[in-house]
Wavefront OBJ file of the C-alpha trace (Angstrom):
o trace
v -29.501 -5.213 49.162
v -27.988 -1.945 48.707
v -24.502 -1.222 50.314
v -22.024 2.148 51.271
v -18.215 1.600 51.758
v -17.394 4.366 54.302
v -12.914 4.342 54.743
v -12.026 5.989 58.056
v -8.789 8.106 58.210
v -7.281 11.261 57.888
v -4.349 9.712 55.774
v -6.784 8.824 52.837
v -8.192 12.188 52.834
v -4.546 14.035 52.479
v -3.363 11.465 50.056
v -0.797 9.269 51.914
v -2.431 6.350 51.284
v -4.602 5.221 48.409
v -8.079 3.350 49.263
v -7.622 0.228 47.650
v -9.624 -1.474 50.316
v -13.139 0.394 48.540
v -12.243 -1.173 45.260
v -11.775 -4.439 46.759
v -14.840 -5.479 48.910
v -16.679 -3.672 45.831
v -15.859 -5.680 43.525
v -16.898 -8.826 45.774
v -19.913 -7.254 46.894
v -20.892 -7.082 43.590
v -19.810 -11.020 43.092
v -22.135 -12.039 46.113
v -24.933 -9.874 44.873
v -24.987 -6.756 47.109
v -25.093 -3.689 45.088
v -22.515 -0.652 45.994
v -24.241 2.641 45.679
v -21.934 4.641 47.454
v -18.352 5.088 48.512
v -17.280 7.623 51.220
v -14.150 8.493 52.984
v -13.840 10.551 56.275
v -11.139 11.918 58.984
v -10.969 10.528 61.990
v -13.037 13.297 63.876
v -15.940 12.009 65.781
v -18.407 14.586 64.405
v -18.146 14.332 60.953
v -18.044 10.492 61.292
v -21.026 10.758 63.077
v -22.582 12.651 60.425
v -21.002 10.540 57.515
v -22.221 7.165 59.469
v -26.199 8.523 60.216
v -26.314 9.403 56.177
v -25.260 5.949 55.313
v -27.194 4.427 57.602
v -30.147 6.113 56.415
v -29.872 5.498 52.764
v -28.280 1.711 52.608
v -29.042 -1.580 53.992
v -25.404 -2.188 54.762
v -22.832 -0.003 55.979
v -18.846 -1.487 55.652
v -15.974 0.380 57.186
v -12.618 0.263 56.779
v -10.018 1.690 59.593
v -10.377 3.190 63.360
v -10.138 -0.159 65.161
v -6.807 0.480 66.435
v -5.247 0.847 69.942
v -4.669 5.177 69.352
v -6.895 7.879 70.825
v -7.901 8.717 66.914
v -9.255 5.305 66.781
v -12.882 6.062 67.140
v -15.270 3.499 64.840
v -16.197 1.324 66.937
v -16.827 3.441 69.828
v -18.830 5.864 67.166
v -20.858 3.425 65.328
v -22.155 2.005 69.159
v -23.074 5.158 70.290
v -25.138 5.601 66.962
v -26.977 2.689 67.335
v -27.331 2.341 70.564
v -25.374 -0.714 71.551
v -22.696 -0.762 74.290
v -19.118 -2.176 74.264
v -18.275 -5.089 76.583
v -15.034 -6.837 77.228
v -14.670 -10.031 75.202
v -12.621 -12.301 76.925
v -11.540 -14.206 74.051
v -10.540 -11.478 72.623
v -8.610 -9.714 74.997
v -6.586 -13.730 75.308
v -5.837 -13.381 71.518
v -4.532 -10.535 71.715
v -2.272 -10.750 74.574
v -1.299 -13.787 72.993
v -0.141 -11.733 70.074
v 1.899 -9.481 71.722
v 3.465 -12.614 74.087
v 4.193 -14.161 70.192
v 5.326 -11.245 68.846
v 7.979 -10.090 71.857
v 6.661 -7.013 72.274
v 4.714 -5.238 75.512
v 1.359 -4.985 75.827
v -0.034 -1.421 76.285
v -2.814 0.012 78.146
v -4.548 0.887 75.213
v -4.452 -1.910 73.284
v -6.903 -3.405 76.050
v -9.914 -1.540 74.122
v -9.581 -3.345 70.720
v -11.258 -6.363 73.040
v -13.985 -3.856 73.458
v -17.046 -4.934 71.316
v -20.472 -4.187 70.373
v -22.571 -6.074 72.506
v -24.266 -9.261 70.568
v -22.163 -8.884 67.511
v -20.392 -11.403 65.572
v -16.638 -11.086 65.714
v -14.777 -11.598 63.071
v -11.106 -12.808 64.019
v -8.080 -11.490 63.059
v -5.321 -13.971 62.908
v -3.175 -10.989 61.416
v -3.358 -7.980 63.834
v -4.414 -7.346 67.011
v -8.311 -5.561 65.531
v -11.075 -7.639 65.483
v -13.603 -6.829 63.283
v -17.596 -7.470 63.906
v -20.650 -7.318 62.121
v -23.696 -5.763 63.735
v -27.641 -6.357 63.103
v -30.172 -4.135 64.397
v -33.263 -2.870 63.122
v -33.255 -4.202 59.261
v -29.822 -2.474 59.309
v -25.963 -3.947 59.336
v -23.079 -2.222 59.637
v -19.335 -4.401 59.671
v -16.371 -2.982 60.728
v -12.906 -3.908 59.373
v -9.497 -2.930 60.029
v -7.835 -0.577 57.582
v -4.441 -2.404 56.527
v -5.170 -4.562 53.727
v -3.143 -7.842 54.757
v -5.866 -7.946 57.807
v -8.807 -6.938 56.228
v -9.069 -9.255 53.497
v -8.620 -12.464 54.832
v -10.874 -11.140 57.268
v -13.757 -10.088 54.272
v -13.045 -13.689 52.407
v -12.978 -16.035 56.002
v -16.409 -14.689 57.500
v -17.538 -11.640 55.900
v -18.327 -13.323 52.417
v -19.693 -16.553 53.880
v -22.171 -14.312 56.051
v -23.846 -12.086 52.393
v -23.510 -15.865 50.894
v -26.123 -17.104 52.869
v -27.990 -13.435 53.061
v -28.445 -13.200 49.559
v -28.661 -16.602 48.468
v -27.049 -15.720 44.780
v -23.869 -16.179 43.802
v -22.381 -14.050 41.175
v -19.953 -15.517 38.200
v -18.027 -13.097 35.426
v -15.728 -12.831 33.168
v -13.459 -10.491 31.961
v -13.317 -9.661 28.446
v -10.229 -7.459 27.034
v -10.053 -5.590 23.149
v -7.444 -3.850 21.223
v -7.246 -2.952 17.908
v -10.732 -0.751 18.263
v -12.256 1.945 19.982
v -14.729 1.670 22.257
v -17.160 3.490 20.675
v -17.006 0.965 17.529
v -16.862 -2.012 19.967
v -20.194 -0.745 21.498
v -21.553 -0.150 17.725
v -20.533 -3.989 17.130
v -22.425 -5.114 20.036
v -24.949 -2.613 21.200
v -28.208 -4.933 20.500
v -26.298 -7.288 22.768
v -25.985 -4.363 25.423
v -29.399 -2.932 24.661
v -31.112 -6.457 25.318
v -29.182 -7.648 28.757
v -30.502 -9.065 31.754
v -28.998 -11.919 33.414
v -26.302 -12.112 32.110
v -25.064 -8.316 32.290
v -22.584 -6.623 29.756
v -20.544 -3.597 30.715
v -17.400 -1.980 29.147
v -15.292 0.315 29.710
v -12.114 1.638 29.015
v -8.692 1.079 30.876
v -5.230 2.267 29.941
v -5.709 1.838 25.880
v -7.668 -1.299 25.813
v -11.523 -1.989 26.112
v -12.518 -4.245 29.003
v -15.801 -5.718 28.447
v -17.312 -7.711 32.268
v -19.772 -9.876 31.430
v -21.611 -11.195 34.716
v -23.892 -13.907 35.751
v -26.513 -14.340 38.736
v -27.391 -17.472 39.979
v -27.552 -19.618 43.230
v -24.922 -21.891 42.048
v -21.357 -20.936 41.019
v -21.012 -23.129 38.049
v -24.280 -22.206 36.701
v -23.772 -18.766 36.142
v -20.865 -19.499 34.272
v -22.561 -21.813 31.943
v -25.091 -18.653 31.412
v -21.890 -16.502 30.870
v -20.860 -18.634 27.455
v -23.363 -18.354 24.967
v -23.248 -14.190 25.693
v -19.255 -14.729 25.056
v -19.234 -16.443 21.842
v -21.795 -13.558 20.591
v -19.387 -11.345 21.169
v -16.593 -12.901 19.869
v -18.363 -13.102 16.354
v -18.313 -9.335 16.286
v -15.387 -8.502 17.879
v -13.226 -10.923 15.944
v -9.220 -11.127 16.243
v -9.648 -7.904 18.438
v -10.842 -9.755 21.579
v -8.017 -11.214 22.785
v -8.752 -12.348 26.303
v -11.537 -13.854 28.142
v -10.109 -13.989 31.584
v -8.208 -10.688 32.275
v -5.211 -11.148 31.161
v -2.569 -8.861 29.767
v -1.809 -8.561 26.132
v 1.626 -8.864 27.283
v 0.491 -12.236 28.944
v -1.202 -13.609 26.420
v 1.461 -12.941 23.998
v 4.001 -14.678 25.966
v 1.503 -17.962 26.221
v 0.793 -18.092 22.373
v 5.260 -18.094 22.200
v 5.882 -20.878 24.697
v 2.683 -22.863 23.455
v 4.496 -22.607 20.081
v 7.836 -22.541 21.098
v 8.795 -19.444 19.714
v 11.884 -17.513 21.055
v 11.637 -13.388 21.095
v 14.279 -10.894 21.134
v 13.250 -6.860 20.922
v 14.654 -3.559 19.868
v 13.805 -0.308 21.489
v 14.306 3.335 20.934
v 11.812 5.553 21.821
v 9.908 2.699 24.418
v 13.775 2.935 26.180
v 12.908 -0.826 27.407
v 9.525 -0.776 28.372
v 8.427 -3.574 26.123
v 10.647 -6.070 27.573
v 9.778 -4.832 30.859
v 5.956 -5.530 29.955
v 7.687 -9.248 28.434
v 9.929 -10.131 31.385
v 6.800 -9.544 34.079
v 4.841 -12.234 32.849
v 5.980 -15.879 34.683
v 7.856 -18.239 32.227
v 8.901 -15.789 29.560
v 12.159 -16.976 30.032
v 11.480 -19.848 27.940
v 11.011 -18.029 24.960
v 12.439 -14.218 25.709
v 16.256 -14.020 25.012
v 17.515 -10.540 24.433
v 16.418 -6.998 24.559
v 18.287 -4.017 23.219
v 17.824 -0.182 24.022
v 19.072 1.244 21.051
v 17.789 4.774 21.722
v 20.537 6.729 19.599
v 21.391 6.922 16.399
v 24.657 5.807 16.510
v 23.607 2.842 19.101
v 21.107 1.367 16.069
v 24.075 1.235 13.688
v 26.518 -0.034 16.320
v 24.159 -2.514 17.509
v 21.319 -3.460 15.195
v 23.622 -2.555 11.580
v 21.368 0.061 10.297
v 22.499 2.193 7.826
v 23.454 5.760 8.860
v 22.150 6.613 4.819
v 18.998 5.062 5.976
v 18.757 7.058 8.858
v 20.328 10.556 7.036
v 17.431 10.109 4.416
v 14.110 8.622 6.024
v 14.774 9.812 9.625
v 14.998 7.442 12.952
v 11.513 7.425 12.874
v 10.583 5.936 9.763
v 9.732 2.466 8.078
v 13.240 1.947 6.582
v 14.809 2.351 9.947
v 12.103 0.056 11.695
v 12.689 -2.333 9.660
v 16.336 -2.420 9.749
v 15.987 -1.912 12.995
v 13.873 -5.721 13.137
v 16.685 -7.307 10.548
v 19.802 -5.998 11.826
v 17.989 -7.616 15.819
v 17.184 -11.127 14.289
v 20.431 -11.544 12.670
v 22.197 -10.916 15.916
v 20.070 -13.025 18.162
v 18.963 -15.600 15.758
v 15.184 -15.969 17.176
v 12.103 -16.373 15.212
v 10.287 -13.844 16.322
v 11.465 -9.501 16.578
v 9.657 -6.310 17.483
v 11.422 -2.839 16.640
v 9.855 0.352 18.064
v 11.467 3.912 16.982
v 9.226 7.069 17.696
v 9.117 10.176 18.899
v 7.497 9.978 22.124
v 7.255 13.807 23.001
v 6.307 16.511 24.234
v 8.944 17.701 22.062
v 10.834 16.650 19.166
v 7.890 16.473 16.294
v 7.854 18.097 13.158
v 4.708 18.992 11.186
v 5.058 15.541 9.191
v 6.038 13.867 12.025
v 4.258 14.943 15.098
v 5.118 13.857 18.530
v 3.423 10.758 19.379
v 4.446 9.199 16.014
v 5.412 5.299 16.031
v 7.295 3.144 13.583
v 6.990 -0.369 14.449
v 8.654 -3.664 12.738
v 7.765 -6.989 13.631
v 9.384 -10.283 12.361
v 8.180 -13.670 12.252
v 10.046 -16.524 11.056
v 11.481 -13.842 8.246
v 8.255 -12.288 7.091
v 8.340 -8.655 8.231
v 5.217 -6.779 8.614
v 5.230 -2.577 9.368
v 2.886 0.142 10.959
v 3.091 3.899 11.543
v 0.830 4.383 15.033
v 0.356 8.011 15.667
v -0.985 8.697 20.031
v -2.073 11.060 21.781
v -0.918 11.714 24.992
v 1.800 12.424 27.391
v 5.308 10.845 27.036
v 4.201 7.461 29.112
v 1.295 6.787 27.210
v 2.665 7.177 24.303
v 5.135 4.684 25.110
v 2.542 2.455 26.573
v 0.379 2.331 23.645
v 3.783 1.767 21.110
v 4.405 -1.619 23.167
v 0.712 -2.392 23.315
v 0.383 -1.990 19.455
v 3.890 -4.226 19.000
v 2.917 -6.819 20.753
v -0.523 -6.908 19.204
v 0.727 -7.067 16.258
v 2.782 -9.688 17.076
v -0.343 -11.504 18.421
v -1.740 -11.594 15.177
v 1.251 -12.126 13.289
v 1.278 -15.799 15.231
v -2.727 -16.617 14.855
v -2.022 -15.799 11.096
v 0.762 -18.978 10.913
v -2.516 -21.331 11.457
l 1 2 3 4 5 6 7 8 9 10 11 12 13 14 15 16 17 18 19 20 21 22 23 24 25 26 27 28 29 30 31 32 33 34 35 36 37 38 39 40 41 42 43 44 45 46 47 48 49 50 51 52 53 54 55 56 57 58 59 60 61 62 63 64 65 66 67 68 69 70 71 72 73 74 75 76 77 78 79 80 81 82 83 84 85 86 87 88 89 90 91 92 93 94 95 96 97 98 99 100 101 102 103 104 105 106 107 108 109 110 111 112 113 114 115 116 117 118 119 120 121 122 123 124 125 126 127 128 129 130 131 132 133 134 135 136 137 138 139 140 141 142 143 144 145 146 147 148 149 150 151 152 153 154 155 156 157 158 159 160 161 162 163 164 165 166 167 168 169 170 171 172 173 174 175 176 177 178 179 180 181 182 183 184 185 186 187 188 189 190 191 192 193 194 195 196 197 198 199 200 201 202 203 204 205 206 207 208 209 210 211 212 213 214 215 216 217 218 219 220 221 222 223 224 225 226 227 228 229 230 231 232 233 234 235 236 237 238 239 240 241 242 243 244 245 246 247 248 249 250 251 252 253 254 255 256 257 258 259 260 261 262 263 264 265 266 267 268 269 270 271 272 273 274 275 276 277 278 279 280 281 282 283 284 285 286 287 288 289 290 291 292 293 294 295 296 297 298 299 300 301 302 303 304 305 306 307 308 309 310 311 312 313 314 315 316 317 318 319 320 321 322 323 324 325 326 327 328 329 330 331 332 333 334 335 336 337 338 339 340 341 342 343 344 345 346 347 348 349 350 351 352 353 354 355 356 357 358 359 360 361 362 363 364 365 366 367 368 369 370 371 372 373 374 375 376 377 378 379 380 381 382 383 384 385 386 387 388 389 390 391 392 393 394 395 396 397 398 399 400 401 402 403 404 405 406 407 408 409 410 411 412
């Protein structure tokens, strides 16, 4: 079963709003077994939609929109996708109850228009809306479907989980089970070297990585007609990988370095404290996102001057004056002078030159010192990015807190 996600509205196409709704019911088509082939987005003009909805129709089994099943003149999916197939609107009582209702729940008058939005295909099924006043439906005709949901997220997802899964549950009969693999440490062209028979020689279960934001994500996904079973087919493909990829696979369920960092401190009761120059705080922003870090996270410094890392931290302005802020010696004085004033077991330092400017030809920008301290053992690494200024500060507090990470497996 092949499927097209066609977004309706003008604001998607000039950039006010992103289409997160496309990556959404993608990514659970592809759990209930309906392949995506196609994403499109178009205006809310009549003709082009037209046009946009015939060429979907034409090349997919299933057609999903998103948007123009409002109360407004520019509101034209519905009415579009009828005329297209040849089906007329009639007045659903129910629906037109619901959504006076609404408005009689809400305070607010009902308008003239709205009275269209209980307009609907004839010999559809509806799906409700107990969050706006659009219903969406879901039309068969002629080895075709097409489903219509409203644009705003908070209504069309409880919509697409309620009665829009259920319905390609029983279509397809398969029910589709993954995990989410993440990697850092490596490349992903030497992860794919490590595990490329493994790639080469998928089936059922699948393997497919890719990159995101410094880190290789690896989904490995199951088809079956039961839930638990796929998973079970998931696990043996899992612990393949793991015997290549080693200490650099450090999550099997999508989480965050940053998250799983935090879980290996509370499970070991380990309290944190951090000291940033160049990362200006974004490290124990990453820390302080993750639930419960409290337990474990107690202070975080910003110590982006020089002066401020002998005020606060105690390093030596003749450390400084003769390796540079960016340098070992200052990292690590950097993790000392931290730990002595906060007393925890475990420190991260970061000093760098996060750029565009301010390199030198031995120290280009992108350069990274970083210190990390564990229960008085201090371990550190020169990391040189590429990049613009935020990603080189994203990958310094990805590479801190991995080495962190390993730092704590290495205790056991």
């Amino acid at each position: 079963m092949v499927a097209e996600i066609l977004a309706v509205g003008t604001e998607l196409l000039i950039g006010q709003i992103v289409n997160t709704n496309a990556q959404y019911i993608t990514k659970r088509l592809n759990d209930l077994g309906v392949n995506v082939y196609y994403h499109s987005v178009v205006g809310d003009n009549p003709i082009r939609l037209k046009e946009c909805l015939q060429l979907a129709l034409n090349r997919c089994d299933v057609v999903i929109t998103t948007g123009g099943l409002g109360p407004t003149r520019d509101d034209i999916t519905k009415e579009t996708i009828a005329e297209i197939m040849g089906i007329k609107l009639v007045r659903h009582e129910e629906t037109y109850r619901n959504i006076k209702c609404f408005f009689e729940r809400v305070g607010r008058r009902m308008m003239d228009n709205n009275m269209k939005q209980a307009d609907i295909p004839e010999g559809c099924i509806i799906i409700p809306n107990h969050n706006g006043t659009a219903p969406g439906c879901i039309i068969e005709k002629d080895g075709k479907t097409v489903i219509m949901l409203p644009g705003p997220p908070k209504e069309m997802i409880p919509m697409f989980e309620e009665t829009v899964s259920p319905y390609f549950e029983k279509k397809t009969g398969q029910i589709i089970g993954s995990r989410m693999l993440k990697v850092f440490g490596i490349g992903e062209s030497e992860m794919e070297m490590r595990i490329i028979d493994l790639i080469e020689a998928q089936s059922n279960p699948t393997i497919a990585p890719y990159v995101n934001m410094g880190e290789v994500v690896i989904r490995v996904t199951a088809r079956s007609k039961d839930y638990n079973e796929a998973m079970k087919m998931i696990d043996p493909v899992i612990e393949k990988i793991k015997e290549r990829l080693g200490s650099n696979l450090y999550a099997y369920d999508g989480e965050t370095l940053e998250e799983t960092v935090v879980q290996l401190l509370i499970d070991r009761d380990i309290s944190i404290s951090t000291a940033e120059s160049c990362t200006g705080g974004m490290l124990a922003s990453k820390l302080v996102n993750v639930p419960g870090v409290s337990k474990v996270f107690t202070n975080g410094f910003i110590t982006y001057s020089n002066q401020s890392k002998t005020d606060v931290l105690g390093v030596s302005p003749d450390t400084i004056s003769k390796f540079g802020a960016v340098s070992k010696e200052t990292a690590v004085e950097m993790v000392k002078g931290l730990i002595k004033k906060t007393s925890t077991r475990a420190g991260i330092a970061i000093t760098g030159i996060a750029g565009p400017d301010g390199g030198t030809p031995e120290k280009p920008a992108g350069t990274v010192w970083i210190a990390v301290m564990l229960d008085g053992e201090i371990e550190a690494a020169i990391f040189k990015q590429n990049g613009d200024r935020e990603r080189v500060r994203h990958m310094a507090c990805l590479n801190a807190l991995n080495m962190l990470r390993k730092k704590i497996l290495g205790l056991e």
